[in-house]
N, C-alpha and C positions, 0 to 999 in steps of 0.2 A: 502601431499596426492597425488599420483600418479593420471596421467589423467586420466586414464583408472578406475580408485577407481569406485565401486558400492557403493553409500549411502544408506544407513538405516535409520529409523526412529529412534532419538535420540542417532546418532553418533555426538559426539563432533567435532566440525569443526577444523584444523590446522588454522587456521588465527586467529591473536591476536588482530588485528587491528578494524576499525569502518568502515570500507568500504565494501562494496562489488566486489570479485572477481571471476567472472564465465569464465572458458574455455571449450571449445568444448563439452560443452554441448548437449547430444542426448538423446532424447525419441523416443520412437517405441512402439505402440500397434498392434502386429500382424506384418501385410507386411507395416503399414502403418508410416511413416518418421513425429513425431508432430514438434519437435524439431531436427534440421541438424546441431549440431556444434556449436551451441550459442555463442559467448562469451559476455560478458557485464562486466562493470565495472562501480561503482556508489561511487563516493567520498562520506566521510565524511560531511553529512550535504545537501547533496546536496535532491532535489525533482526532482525526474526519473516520468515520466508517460509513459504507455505502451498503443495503439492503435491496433486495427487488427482488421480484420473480425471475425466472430461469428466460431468460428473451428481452429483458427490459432496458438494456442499455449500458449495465454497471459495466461491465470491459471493456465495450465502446466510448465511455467516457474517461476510461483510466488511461487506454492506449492513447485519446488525443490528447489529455494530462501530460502523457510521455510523447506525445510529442512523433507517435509513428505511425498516425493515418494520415495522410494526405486526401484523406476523402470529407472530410471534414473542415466546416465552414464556420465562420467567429471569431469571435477573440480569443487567446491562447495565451496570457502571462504566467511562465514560471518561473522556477531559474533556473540558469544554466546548468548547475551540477545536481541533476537526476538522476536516481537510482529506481528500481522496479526487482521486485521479487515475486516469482512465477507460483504457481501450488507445485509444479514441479521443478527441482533444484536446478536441473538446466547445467549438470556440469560438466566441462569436459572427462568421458572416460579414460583420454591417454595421455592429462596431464594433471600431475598431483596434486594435491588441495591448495597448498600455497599461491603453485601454479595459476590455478582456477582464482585463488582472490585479488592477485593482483595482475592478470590479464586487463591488458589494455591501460594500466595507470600510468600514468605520464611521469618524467621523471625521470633517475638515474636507477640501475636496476637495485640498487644495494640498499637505497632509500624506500623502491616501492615494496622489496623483498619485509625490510622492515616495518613498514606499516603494515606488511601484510599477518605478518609473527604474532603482531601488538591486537589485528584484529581479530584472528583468531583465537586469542587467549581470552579477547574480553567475553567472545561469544562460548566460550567453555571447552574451545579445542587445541587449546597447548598440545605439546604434542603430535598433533596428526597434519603437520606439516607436507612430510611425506609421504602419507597415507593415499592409497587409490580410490578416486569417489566411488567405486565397486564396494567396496570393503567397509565403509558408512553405514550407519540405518536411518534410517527415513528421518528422524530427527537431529540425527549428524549433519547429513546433506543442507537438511534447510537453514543446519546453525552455517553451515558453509556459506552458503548464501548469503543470508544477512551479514557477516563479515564482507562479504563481494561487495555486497551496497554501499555498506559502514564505510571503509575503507573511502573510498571518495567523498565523504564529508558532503552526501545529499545538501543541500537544502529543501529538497522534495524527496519522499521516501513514497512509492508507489506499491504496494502489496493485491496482488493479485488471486485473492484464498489460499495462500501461503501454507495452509495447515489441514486445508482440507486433504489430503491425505496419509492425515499423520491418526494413529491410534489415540482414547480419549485421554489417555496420564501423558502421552509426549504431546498434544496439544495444550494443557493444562502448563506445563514448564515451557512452550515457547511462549503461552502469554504471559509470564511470570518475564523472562527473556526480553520479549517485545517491549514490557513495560520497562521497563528497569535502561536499557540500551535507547530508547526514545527522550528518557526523562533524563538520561546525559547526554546523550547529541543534540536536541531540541530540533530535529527536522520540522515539516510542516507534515504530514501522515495522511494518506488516503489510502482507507482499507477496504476492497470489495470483497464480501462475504455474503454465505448464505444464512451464517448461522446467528440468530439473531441474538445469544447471551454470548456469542462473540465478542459482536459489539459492542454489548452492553459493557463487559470486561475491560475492552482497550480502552472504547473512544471515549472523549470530552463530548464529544457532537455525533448525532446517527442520521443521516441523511436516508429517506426511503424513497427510492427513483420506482415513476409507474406512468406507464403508456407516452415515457419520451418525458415525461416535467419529474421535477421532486414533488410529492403526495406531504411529506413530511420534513420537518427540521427540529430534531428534538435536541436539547441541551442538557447530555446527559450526566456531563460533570456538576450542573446546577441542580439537576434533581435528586442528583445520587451519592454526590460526593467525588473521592476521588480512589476512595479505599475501603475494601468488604463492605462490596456495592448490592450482594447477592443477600447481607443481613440488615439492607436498609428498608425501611419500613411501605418506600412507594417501590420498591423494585419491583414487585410481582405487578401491580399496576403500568407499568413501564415497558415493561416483557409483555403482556398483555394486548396493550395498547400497540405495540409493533406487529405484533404476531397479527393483531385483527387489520392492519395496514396492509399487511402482506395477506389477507384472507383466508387466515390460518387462525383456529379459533383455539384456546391456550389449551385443552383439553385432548 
């Protein structure tokens, strides 16, 4: 795919691989620059989080990640089987949760019926098979979800503030969730958030996007570890140092 290549909505990517590969990535609405040149690169397996200000690009770069701007000019290597989770769950209201996770999987129905069973048990909903996404709470729904994505065996897992409107203890048990379901499927993970001990939580890696470039590339797994990152000694330095990226002073 030439740099210069226009994407489309539902062109097949050039890249065979489980990573992601973005070069000089540009958007433009009108006079105005969202995205300058991008490049990003996100290994196999790895958990990317993405930061910025309210305007700065993070959803614009996740939608051409997935692959559904056409407005958008560069390189675009991902793989084919892409998943994306919305903040909101996005589920059909007149068809049952099962329903809802395996809409659209390919396949014979008894096979996709069954992975869909197996996905929702991993994400802690046995049972609510045929349950109305009505009758859910806000942390059911998004467990719904991440089985919708799980279920097709991402190689790219696309999270779009998935949490942000979940209360603070069912945000607390999706990251427990996120981590645990990531570190058995080994997707490659790009998570745009606002909240910056989010981040710190999931990723391996925090990317800070500002005025169209990344400001920042911090390696969070290297500074922090990879577990009870909140009682490591540089954490508060870390938290700090993002929050002053983002021009938010810790205080």
């Amino acid at each position: 795919m030439a740099d210069d290549a226009r994407l489309s909505p539902g062109t097949e990517p050039s890249y065979a691989g489980r990573g992601v590969r973005i070069r000089s990535l540009v958007r433009r609405f009108g006079d105005h620059t969202v995205l300058a040149g991008v490049d990003l690169d996100i290994a196999p397996g790895e958990f990317t989080a993405l930061l910025g200000h309210s305007g700065s690009g993070k959803s614009t770069l996740l939608r051409a990640a997935a692959r559904l701007d056409p407005g958008v000019d560069g390189t675009v290597e991902v793989p084919e089987a892409t998943a994306v989770v919305f903040q909101d769950a996005r589920l059909l209201p007149w068809a049952r949760v099962l329903d809802n996770v395996v809409l659209g999987l390919p396949g014979s129905r008894t096979t996709a019926r069954e992975l869909g069973r197996a996905a929702l048990a991993e994400v802690g909903l046995a049972g609510k098979e045929r349950a109305w996404p009505g009758t859910l709470s806000g942390g059911e729904a998004q467990r719904a979800a991440l089985a919708r994505a799980l279920v097709r065996a991402p190689g790219l897992l696309l999270l779009d503030e998935p949490f942000g409107a979940l209360d603070a203890l069912t945000r607390i048990r999706m990251h427990a969730l996120l981590r645990d379901l990531c570190a058995r499927h080994r997707p490659a993970v790009l998570l745009v958030t606002h909240d910056v001990d989010e981040a710190i939580a999931l990723a391996d890696r925090v990317l800070v996007l500002d005025e169209g470039r990344f400001a920042a590339d911090l390696d969070i797994a290297g500074r922090l570890g990879t577990s009870d990152r909140h009682a490591h000694p540089r954490f508060a330095a870390t938290r700090e140092a993002l929050l002053g990226l983002l021009g938010v002073t810790a205080t």
